[in-house]
mmCIF file as gemmi writes it, N, C-alpha and C atoms, coordinates in Angstrom:
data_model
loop_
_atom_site.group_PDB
_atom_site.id
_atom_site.type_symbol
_atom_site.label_atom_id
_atom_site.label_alt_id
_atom_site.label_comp_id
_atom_site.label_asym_id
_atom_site.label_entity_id
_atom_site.label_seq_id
_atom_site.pdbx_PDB_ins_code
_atom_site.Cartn_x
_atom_site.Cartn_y
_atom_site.Cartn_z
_atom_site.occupancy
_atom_site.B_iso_or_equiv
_atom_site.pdbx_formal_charge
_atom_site.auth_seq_id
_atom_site.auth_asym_id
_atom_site.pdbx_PDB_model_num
ATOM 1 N N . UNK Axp A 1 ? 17.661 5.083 -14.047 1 0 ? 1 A 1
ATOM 2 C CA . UNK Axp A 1 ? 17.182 4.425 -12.865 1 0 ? 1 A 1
ATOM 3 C C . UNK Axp A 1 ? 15.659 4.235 -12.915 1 0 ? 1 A 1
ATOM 4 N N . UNK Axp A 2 ? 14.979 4.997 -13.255 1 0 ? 2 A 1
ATOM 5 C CA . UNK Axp A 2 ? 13.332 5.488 -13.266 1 0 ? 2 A 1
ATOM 6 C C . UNK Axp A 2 ? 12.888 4.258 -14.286 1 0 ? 2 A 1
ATOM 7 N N . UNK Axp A 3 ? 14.19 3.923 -15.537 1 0 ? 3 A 1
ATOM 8 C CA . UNK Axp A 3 ? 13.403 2.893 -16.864 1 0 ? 3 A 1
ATOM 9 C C . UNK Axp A 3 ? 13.558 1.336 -16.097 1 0 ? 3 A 1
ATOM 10 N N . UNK Axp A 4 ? 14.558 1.65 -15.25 1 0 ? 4 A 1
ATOM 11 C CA . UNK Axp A 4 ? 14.847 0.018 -14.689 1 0 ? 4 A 1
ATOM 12 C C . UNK Axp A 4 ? 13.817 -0.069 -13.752 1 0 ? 4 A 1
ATOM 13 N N . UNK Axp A 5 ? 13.344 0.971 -12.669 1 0 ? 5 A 1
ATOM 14 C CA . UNK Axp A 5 ? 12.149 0.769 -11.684 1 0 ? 5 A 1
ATOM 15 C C . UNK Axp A 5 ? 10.98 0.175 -12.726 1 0 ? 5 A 1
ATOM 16 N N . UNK Axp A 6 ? 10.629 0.667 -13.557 1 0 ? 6 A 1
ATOM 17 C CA . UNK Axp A 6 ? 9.143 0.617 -14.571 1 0 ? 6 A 1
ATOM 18 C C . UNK Axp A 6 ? 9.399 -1.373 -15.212 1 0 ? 6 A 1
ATOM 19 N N . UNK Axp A 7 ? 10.516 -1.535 -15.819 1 0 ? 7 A 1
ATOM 20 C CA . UNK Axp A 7 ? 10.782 -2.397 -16.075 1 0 ? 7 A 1
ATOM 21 C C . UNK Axp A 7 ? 10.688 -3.767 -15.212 1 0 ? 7 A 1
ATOM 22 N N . UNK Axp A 8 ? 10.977 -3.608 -14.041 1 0 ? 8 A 1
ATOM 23 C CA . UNK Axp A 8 ? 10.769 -4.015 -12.331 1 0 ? 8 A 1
ATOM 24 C C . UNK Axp A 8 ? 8.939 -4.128 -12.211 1 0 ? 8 A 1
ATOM 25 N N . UNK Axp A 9 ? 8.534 -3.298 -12.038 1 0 ? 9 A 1
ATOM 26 C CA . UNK Axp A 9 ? 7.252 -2.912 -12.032 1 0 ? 9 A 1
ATOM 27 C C . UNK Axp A 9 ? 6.297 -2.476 -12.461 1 0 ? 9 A 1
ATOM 28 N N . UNK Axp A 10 ? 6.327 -2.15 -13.501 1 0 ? 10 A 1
ATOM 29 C CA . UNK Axp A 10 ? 5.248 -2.016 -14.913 1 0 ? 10 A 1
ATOM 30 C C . UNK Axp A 10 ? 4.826 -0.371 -14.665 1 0 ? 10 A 1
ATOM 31 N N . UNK Axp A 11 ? 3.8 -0.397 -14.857 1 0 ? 11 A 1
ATOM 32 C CA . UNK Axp A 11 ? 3.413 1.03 -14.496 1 0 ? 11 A 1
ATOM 33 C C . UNK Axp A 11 ? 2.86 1.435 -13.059 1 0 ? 11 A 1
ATOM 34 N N . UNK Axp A 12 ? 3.597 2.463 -13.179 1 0 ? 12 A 1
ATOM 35 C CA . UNK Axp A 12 ? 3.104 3.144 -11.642 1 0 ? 12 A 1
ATOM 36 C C . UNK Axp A 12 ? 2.024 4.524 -11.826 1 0 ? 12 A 1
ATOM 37 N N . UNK Axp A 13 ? 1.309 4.862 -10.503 1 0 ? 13 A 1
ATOM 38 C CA . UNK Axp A 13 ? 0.619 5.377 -10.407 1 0 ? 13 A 1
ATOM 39 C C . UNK Axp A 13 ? 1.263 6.585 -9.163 1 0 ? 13 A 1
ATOM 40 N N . UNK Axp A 14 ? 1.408 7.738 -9.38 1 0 ? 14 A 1
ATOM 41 C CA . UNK Axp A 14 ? 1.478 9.048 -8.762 1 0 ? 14 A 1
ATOM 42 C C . UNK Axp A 14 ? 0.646 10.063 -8.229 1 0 ? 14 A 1
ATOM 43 N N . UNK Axp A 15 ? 0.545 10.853 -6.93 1 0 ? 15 A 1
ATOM 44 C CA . UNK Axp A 15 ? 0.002 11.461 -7.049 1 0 ? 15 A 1
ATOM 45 C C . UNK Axp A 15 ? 0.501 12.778 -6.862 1 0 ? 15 A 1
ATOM 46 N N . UNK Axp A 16 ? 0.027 13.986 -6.79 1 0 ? 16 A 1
ATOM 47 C CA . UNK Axp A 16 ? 0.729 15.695 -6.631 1 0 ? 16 A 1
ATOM 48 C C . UNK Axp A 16 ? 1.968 15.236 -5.116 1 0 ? 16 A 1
ATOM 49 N N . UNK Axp A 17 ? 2.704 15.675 -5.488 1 0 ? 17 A 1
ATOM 50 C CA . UNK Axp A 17 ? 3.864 15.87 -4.585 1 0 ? 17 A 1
ATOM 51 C C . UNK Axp A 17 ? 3.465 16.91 -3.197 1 0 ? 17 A 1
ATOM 52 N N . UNK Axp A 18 ? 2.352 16.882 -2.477 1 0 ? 18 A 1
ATOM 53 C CA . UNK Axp A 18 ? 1.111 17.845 -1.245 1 0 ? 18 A 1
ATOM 54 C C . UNK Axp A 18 ? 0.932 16.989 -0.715 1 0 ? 18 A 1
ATOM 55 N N . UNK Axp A 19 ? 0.872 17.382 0.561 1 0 ? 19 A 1
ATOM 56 C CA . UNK Axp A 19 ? -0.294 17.147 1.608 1 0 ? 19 A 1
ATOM 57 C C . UNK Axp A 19 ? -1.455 17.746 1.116 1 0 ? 19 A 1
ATOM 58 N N . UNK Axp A 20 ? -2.48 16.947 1.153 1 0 ? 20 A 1
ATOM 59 C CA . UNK Axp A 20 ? -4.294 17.078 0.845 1 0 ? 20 A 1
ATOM 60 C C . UNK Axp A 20 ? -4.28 18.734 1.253 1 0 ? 20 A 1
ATOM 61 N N . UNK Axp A 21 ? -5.209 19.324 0.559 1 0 ? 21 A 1
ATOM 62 C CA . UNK Axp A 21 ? -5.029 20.813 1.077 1 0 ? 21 A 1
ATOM 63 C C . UNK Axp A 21 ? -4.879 21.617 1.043 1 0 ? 21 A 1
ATOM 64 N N . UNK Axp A 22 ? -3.1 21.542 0.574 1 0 ? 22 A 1
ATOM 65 C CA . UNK Axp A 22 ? -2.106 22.485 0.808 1 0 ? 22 A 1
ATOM 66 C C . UNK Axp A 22 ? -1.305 22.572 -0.817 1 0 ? 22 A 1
ATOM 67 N N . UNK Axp A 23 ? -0.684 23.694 -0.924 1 0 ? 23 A 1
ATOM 68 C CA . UNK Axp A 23 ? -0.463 24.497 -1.928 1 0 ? 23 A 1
ATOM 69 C C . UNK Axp A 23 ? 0.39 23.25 -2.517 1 0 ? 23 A 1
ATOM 70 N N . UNK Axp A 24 ? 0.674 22.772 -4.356 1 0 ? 24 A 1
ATOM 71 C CA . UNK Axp A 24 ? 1.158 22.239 -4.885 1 0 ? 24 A 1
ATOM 72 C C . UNK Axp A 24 ? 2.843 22.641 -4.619 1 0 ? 24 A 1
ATOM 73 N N . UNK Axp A 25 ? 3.699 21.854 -4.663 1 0 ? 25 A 1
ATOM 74 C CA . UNK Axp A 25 ? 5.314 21.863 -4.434 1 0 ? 25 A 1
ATOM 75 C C . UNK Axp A 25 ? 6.048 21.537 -5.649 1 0 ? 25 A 1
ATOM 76 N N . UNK Axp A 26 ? 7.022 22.316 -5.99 1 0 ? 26 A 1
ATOM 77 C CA . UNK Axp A 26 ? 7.759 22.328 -7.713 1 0 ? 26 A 1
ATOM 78 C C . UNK Axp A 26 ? 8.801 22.225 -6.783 1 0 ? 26 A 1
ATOM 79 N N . UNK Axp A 27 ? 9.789 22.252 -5.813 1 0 ? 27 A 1
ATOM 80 C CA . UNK Axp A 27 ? 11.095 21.888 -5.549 1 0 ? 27 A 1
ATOM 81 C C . UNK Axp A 27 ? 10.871 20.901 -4.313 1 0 ? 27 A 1
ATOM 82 N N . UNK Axp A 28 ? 12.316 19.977 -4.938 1 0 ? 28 A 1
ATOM 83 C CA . UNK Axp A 28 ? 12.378 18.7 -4.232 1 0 ? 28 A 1
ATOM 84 C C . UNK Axp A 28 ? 12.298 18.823 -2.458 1 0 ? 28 A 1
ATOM 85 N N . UNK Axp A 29 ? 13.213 19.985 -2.179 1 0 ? 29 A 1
ATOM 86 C CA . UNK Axp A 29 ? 13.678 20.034 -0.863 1 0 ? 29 A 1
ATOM 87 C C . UNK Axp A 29 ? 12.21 20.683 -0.086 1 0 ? 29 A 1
ATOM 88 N N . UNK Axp A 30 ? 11.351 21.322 -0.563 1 0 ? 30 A 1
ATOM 89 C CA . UNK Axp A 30 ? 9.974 21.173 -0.166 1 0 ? 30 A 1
ATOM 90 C C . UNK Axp A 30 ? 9.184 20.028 0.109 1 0 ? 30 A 1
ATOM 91 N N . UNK Axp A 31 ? 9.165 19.526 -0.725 1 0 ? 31 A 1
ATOM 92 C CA . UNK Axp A 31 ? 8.575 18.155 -0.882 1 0 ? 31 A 1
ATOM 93 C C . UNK Axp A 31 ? 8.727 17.257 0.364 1 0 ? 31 A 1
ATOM 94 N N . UNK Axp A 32 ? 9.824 17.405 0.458 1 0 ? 32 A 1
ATOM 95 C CA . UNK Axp A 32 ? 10.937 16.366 1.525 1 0 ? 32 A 1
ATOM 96 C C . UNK Axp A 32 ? 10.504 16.989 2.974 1 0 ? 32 A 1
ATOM 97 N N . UNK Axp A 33 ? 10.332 18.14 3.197 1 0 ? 33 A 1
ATOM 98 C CA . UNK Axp A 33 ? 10.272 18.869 3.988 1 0 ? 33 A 1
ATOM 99 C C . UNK Axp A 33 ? 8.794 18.504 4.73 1 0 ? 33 A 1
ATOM 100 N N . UNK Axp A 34 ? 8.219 19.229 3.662 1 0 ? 34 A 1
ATOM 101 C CA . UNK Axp A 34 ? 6.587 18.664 3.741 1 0 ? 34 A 1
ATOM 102 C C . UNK Axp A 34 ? 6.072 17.46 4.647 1 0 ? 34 A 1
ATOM 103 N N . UNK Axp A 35 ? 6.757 16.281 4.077 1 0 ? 35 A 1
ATOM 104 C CA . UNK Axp A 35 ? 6.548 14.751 5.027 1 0 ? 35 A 1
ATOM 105 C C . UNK Axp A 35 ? 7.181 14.977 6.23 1 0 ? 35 A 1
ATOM 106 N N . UNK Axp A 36 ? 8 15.23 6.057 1 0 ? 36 A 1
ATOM 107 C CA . UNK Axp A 36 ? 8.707 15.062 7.603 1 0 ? 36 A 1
ATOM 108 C C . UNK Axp A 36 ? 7.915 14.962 9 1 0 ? 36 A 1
ATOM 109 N N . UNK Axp A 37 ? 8.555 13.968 9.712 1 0 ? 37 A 1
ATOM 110 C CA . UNK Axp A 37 ? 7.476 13.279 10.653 1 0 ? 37 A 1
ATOM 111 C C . UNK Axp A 37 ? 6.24 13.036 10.092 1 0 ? 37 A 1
ATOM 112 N N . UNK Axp A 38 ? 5.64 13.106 9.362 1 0 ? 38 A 1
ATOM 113 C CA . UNK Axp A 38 ? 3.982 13.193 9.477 1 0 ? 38 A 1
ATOM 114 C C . UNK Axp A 38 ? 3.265 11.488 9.394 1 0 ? 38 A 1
ATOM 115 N N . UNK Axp A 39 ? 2.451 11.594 10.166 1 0 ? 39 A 1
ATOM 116 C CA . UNK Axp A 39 ? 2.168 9.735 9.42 1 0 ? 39 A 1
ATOM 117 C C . UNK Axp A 39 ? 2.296 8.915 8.562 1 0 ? 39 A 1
ATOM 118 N N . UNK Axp A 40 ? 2.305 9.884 7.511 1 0 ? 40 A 1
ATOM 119 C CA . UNK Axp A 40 ? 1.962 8.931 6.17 1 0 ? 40 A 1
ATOM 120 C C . UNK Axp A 40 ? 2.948 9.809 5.317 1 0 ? 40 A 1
ATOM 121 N N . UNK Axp A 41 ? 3.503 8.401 4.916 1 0 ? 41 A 1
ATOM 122 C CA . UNK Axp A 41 ? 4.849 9.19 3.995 1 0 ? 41 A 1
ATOM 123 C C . UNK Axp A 41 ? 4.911 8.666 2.559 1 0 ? 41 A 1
ATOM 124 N N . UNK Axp A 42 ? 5.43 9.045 1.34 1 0 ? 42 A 1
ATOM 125 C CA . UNK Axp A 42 ? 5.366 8.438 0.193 1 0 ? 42 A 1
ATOM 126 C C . UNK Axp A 42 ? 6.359 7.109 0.65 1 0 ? 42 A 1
ATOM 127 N N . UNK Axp A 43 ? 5.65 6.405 -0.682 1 0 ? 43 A 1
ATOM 128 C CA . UNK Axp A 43 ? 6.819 4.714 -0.211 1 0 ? 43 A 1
ATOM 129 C C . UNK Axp A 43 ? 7.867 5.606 -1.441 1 0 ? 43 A 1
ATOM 130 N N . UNK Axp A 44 ? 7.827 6.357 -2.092 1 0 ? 44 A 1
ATOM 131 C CA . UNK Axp A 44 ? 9.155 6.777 -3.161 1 0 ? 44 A 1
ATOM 132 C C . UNK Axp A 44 ? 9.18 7.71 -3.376 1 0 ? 44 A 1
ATOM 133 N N . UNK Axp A 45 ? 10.476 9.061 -3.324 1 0 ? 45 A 1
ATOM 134 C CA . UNK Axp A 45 ? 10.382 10.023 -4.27 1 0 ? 45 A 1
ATOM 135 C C . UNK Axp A 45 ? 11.533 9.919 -4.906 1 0 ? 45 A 1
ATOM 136 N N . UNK Axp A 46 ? 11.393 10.588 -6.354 1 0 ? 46 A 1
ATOM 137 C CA . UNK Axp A 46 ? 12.433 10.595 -7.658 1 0 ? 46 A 1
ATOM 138 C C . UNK Axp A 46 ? 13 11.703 -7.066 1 0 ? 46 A 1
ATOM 139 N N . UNK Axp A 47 ? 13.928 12.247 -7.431 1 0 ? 47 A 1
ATOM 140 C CA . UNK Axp A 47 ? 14.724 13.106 -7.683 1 0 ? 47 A 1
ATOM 141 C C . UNK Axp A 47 ? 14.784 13.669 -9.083 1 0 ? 47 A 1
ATOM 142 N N . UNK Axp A 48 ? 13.899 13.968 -9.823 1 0 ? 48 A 1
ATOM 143 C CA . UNK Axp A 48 ? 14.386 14.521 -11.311 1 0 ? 48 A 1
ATOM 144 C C . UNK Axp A 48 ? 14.199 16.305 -11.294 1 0 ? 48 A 1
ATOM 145 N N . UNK Axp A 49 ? 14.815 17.173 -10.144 1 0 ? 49 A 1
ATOM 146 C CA . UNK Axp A 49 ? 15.072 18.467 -10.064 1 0 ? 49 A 1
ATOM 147 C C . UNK Axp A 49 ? 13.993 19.01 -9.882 1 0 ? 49 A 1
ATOM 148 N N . UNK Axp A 50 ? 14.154 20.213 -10.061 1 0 ? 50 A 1
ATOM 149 C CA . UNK Axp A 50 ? 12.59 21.385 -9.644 1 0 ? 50 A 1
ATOM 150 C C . UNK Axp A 50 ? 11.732 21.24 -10.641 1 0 ? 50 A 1
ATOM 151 N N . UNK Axp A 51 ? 10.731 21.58 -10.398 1 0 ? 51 A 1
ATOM 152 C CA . UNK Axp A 51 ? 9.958 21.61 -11.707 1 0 ? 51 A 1
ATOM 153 C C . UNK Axp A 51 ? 9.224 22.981 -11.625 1 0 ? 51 A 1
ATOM 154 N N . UNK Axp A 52 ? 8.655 23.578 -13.386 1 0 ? 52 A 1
ATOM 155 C CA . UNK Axp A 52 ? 7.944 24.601 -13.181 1 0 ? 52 A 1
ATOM 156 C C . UNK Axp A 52 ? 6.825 24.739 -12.728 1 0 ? 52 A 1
ATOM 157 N N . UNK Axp A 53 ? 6.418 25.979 -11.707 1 0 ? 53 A 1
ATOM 158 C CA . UNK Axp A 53 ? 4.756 26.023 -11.295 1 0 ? 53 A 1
ATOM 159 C C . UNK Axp A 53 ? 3.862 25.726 -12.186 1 0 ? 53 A 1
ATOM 160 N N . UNK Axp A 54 ? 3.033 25.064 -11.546 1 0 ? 54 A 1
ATOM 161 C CA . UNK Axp A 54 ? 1.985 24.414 -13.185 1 0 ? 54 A 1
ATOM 162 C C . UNK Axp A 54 ? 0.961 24.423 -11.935 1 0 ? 54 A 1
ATOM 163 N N . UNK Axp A 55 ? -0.719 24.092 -12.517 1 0 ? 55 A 1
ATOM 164 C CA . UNK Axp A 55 ? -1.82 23.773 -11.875 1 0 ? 55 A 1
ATOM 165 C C . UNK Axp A 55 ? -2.057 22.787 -11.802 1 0 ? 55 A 1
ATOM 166 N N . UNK Axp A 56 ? -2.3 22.394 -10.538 1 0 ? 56 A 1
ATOM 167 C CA . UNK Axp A 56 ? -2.635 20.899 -10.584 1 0 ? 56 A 1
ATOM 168 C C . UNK Axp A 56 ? -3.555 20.159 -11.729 1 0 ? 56 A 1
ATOM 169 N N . UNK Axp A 57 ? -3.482 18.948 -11.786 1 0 ? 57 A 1
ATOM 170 C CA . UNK Axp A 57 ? -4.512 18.167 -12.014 1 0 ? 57 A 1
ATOM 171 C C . UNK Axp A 57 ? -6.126 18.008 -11.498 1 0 ? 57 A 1
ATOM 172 N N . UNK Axp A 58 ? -6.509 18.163 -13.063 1 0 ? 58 A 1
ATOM 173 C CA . UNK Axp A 58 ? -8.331 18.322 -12.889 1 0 ? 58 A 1
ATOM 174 C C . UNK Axp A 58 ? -8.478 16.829 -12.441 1 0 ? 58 A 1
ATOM 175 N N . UNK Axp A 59 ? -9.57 17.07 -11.209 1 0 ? 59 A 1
ATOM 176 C CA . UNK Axp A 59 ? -10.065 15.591 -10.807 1 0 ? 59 A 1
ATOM 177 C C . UNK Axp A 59 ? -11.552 15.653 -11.497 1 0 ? 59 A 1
ATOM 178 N N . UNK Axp A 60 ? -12.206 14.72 -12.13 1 0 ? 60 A 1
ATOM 179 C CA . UNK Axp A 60 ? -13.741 14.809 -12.924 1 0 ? 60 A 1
ATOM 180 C C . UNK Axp A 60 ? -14.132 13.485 -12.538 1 0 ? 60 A 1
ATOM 181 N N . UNK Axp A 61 ? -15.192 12.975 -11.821 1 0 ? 61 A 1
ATOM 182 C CA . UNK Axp A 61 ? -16.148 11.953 -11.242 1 0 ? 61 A 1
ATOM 183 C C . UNK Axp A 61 ? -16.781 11.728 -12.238 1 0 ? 61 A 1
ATOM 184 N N . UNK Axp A 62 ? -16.667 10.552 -13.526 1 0 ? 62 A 1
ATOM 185 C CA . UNK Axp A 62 ? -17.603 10.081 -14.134 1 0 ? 62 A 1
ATOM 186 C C . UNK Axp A 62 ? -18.654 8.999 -13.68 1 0 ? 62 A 1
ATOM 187 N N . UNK Axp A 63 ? -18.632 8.316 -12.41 1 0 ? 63 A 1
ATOM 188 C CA . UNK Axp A 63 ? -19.304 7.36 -12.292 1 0 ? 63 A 1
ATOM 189 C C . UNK Axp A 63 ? -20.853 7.358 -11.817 1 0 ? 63 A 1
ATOM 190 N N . UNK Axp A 64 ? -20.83 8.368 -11.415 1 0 ? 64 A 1
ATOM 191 C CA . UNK Axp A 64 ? -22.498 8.444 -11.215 1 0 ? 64 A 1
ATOM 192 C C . UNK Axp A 64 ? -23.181 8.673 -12.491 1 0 ? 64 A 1
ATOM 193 N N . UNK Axp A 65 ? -23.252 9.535 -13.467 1 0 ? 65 A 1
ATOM 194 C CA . UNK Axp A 65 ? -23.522 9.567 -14.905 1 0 ? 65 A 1
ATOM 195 C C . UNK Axp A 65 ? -22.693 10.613 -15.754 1 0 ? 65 A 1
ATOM 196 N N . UNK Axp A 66 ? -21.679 9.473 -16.75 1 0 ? 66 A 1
ATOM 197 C CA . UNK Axp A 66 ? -20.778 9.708 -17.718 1 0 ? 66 A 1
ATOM 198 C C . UNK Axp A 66 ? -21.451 11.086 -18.59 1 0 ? 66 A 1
ATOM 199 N N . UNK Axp A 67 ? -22.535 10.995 -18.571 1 0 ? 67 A 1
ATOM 200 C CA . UNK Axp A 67 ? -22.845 12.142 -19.347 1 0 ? 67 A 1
ATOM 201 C C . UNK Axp A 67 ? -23.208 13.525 -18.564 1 0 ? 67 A 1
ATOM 202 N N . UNK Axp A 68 ? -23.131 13.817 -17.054 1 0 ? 68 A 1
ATOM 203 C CA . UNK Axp A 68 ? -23.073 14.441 -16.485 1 0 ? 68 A 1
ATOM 204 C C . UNK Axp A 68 ? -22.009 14.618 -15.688 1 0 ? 68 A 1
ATOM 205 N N . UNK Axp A 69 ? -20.749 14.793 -15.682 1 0 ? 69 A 1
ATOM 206 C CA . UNK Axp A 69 ? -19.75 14.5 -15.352 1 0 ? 69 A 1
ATOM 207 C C . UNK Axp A 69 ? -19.492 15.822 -13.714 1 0 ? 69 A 1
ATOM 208 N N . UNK Axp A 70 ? -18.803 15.084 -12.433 1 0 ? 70 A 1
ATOM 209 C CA . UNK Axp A 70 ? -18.996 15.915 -11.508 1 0 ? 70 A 1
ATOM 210 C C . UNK Axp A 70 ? -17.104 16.704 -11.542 1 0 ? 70 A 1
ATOM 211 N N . UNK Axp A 71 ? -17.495 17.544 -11.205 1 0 ? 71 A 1
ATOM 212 C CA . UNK Axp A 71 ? -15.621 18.144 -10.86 1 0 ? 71 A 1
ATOM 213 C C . UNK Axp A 71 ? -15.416 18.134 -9.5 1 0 ? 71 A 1
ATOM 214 N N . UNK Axp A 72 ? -14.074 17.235 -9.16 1 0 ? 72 A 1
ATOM 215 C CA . UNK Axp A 72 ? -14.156 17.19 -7.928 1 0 ? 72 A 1
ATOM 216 C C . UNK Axp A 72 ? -12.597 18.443 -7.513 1 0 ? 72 A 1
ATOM 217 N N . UNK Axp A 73 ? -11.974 18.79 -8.56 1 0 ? 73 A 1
ATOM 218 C CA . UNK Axp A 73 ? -11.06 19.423 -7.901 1 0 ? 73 A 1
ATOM 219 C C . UNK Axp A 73 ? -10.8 20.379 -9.463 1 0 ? 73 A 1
ATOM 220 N N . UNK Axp A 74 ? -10.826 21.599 -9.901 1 0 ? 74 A 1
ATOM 221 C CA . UNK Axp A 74 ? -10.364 22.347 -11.055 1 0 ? 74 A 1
ATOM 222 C C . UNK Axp A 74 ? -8.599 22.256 -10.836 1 0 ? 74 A 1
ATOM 223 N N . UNK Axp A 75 ? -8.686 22.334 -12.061 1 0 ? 75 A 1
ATOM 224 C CA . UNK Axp A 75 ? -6.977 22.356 -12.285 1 0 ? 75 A 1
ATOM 225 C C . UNK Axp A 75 ? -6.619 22.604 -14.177 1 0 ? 75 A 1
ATOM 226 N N . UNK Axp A 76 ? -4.991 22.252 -14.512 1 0 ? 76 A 1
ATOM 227 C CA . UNK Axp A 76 ? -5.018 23.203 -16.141 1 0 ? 76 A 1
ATOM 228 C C . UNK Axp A 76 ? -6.082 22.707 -16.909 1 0 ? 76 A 1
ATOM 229 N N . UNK Axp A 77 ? -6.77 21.411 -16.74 1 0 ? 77 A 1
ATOM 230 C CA . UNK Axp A 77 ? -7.695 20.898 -17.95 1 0 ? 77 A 1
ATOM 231 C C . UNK Axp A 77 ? -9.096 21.309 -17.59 1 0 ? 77 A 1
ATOM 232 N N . UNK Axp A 78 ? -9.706 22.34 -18.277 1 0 ? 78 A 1
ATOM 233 C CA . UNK Axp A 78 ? -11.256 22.762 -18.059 1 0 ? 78 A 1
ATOM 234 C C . UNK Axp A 78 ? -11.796 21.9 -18.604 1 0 ? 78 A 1
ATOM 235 N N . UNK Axp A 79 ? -13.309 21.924 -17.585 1 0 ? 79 A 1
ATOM 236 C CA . UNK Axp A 79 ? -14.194 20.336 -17.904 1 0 ? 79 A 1
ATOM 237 C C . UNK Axp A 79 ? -15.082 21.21 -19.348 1 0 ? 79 A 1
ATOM 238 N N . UNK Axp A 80 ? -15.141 22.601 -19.559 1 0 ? 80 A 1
ATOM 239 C CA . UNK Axp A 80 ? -16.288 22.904 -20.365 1 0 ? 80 A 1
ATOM 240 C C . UNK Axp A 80 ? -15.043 22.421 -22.029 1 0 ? 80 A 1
ATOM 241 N N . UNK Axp A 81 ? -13.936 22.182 -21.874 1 0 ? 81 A 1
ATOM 242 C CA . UNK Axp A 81 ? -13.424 21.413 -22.912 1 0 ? 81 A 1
ATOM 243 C C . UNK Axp A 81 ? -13.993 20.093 -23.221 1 0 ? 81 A 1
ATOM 244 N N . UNK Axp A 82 ? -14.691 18.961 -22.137 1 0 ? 82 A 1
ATOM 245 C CA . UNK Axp A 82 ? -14.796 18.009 -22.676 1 0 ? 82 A 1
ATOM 246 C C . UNK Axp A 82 ? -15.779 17.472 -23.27 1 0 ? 82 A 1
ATOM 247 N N . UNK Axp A 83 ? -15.84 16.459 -24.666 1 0 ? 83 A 1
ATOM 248 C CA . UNK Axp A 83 ? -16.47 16.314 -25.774 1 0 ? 83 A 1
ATOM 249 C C . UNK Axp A 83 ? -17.244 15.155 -25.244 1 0 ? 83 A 1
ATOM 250 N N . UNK Axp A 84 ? -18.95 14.766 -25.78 1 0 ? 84 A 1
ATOM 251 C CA . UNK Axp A 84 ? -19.507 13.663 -25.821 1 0 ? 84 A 1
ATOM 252 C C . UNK Axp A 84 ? -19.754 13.233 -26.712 1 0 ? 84 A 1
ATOM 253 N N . UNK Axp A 85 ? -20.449 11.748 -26.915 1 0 ? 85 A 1
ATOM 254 C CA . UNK Axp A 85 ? -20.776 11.257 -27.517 1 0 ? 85 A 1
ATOM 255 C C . UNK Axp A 85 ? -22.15 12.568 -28.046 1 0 ? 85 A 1
């Protein structure tokens, strides 16, 4: 179902399965839970089962200067990993 959506629509863009904030969610029926009533709801969720606890995604602000790079949120990828020119 997921190859025929992409095929439909090319690539999509995701973000953490949370409300801004609040602790990351690995099972669906959380997730679901989570929105309920609230204003703003995803336009889609998959169903592809629980997933394991993992750390979110590192957010890193290159646009003010690429060679000074800002962290806007830590998560599994440490910024003192990343390489420059």
């Amino acid at each position: 179902m997921l190859l025929r959506l992409l095929k439909k629509t090319g690539p999509l863009l995701q973000t953490s399965a949370n409300i801004s904030n609040k602790p990351a969610l690995s099972k669906i029926e959380e997730v679901i839970k989570s929105f309920h009533r609230k204003k703003h709801q995803p336009d889609i969720i998959i169903d592809a089962g629980d997933l394991p606890a993992s750390l979110p995604s590192t957010i890193i602000d290159f646009t003010v200067d690429e060679d000074s790079p800002r962290l806007l949120r830590p998560g599994a990828f440490k910024i003192r990993n990343l390489k420059f020119k």
